[in-house]
N, C-alpha and C positions, 0 to 999 in steps of 0.2 A: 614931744610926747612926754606930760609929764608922769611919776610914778606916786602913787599913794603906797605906803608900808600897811603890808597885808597885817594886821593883827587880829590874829585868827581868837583869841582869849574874849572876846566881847565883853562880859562879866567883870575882868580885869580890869577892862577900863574906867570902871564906874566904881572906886572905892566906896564911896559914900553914896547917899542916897543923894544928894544936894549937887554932884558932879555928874550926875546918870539923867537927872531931871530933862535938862536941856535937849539931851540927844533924846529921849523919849517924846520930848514936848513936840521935836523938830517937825513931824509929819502931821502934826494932828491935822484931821479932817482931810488928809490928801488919799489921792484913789491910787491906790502901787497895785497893779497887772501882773502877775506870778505865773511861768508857764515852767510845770511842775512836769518832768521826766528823768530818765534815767535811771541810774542805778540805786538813787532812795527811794524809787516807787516798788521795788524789787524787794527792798528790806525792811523786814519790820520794825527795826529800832528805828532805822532815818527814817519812815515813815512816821512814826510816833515822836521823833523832835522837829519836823516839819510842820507836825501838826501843834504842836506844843508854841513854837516860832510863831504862828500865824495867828491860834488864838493870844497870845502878847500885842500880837500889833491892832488887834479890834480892841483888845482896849485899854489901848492908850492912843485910841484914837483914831488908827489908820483905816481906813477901808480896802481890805485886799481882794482881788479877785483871783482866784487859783483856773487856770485852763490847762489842761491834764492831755499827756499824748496817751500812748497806750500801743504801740508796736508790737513789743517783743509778746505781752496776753492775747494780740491779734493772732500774730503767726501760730502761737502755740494752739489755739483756737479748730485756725485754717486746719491744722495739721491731724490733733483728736479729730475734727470731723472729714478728714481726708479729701476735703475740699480743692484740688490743685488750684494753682495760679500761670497766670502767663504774664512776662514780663516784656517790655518796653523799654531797650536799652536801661536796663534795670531796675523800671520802676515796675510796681506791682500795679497789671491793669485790675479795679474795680468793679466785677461784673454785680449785677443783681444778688447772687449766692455768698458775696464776698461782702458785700456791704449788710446785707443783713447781717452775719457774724460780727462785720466792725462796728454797727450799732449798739449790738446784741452784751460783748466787751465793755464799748467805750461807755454808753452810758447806762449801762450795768455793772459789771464787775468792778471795773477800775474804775466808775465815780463813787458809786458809794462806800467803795472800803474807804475814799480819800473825805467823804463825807461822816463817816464814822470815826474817823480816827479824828478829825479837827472835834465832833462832837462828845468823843469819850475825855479828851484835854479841857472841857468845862466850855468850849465854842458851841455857835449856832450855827450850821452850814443846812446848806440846802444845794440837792444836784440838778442840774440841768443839761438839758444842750444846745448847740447856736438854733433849733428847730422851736424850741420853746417860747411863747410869745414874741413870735415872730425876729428873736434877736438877731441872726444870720440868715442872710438871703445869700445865694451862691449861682456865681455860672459858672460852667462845665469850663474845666482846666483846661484839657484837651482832650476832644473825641477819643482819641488814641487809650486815654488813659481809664476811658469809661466814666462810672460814678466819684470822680473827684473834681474837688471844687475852689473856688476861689472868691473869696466872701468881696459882694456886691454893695451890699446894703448891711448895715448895722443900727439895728433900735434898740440902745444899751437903757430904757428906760425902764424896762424891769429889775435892772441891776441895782437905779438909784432907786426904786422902792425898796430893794433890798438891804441897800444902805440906809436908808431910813429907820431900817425897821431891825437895827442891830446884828442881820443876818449877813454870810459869809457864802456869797457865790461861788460853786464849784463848774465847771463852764467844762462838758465834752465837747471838742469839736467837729462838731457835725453842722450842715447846714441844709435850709431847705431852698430847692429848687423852685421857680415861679408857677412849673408846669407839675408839683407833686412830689418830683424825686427828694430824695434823700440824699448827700453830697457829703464824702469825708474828707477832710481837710486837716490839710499839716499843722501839728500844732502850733507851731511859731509861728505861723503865717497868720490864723487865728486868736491867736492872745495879742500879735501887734495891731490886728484889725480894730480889737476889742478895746486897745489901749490909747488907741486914735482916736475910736468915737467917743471916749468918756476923756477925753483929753488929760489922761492921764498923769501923773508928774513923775512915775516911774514904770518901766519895765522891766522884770526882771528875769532873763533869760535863764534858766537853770540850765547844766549840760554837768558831761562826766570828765568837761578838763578845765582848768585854772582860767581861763580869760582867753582872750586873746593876742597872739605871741607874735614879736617881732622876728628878724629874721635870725637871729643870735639863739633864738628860744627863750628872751624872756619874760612874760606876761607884763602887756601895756596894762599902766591901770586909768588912765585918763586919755581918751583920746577925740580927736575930732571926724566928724561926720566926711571931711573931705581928707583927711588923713587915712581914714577909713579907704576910699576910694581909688587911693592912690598903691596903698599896701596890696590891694584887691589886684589892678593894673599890672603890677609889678611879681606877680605869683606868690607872695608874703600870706598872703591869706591865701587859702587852696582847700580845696575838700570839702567836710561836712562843715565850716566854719564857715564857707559865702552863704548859705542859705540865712544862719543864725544872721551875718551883719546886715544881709539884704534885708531881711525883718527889722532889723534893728534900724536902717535909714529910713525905709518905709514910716515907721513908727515916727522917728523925728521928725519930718518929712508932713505926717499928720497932725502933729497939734503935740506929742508927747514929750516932755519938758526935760528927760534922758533914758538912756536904754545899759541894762548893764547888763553884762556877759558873765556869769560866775561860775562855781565849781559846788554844784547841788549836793555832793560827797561829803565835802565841807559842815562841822557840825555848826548848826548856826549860821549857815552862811547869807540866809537873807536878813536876819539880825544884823551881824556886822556890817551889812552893807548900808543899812537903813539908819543906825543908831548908833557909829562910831565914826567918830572925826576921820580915822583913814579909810573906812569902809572897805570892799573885795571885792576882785574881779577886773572886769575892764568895762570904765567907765565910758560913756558914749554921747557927746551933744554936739549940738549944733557948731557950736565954741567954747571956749573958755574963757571970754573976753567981759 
């Protein structure tokens, strides 16, 4: 398991213009997947350098897609409207009342402030959700769990119009059902779906901790898809962190060329990972060979 030196200064690295070129240059025309949550969707400064971050990488080249959770605005939602829930060894089942609010949020509230803030940074975004020209098709997770879904079918060709056309997809996810329904879906499950079918060359997992941690506690920064597997096996990885890696093999798995695990908190931290020789987080591929 090797370790990249986290060097959180991005900036720093690039004294000159003529030393920064290269790692700017390094993406051009590649599609990086950004699945944007946590605690910078909460704040308005990380809000405003995320967005500042993403406008940089359209242009210089990258084509980012941003897919946006939206939990903690759900609940509070749920809550104003005194909506209860029932839960399912502790998932929230999705009834009719519930999914209309998660719509109503996801791609309301929290897509266009995040489509606002890339556009007040001098970006083009445009919001959507997986319901939108047909991009997510979804079957039911589990009866149990009601309206939640699990993305079927992906027709990511509205995206590369978008890339065409200098625009910056912001992706709710939400999916439609073959029979009408409406299908909310986990974000990371969602942006890795998205990041398979445009066969992406990067994923970028944002979360509220450092990477992925051995058993010592100290954040892997390069690791393998079967090392992954084995840490999983062995209790190493445990918690809210097997969903993120399960997305994260899936994604490999489909066509995605790596998956990285990073710290959304972090100023900069999809910069650093994309545009510095030691990049952040915990690196994810098939090999290292």
């Amino acid at each position: 398991m090797k370790k990249r030196d986290m060097n959180r200064d991005w900036i720093a690295t690039a004294r000159t213009l003529s030393e920064a070129l290269p790692y700017l240059q390094r993406y051009a025309g590649a599609i990086v997947v950004i699945k944007f949550g946590g605690h910078a969707m909460g704040d308005d400064e990380a809000m405003d350098t995320f967005a500042r971050d993403i406008v940089l990488m359209r242009q210089v080249g990258v084509n980012p897609v941003i897919v946006h959770g939206g939990g903690p605005m759900i609940n509070e939602m749920l809550d104003k409207l005194e909506i209860k829930s029932d839960f399912v060894r502790g998932k929230r089942v999705t009834d009719t009342a519930t999914m209309e609010v998660v719509e109503m949020v996801l791609s309301g509230r929290v897509n266009k402030r995040i489509v606002q803030a890339i556009n007040a940074q001098g970006g083009r975004a445009v919001g959507l959700s997986g319901k939108d020209a047909n991009l997510i098709f979804c079957k039911q997770t589990n009866p149990e769990l009601g309206l939640v879904g699990t993305p079927s079918e992906i027709d990511p060709s509205i995206l590369r119009t978008l890339f065409d056309a200098g625009v910056i997809p912001v992706i709710a996810p939400l999916g439609a059902g073959h029979n009408g329904e409406t299908y909310n879906i986990n974000g990371d499950t969602a942006a890795g779906a998205i990041a398979a079918a445009l066969k992406a060359d990067r994923l970028l997992l944002l979360t509220d901790v450092a990477g992925v941690k051995n058993k010592e506690g100290e954040v892997l920064t390069a690791i393998t898809a079967e090392q992954i597997r084995e840490m999983t096996a062995d209790g190493t990885i445990a918690g809210g962190m097997i969903p993120k890696t399960e997305t994260a093999l899936d994604a490999i798995e489909g066509g995605v060329r790596a998956v990285v695990i990073l710290d959304g908190r972090a100023p900069n931290a999809t910069l650093l990972e994309l545009f510095t020789e030691h990049g952040a987080g915990s690196l994810i591929r098939a090999s290292f060979d």
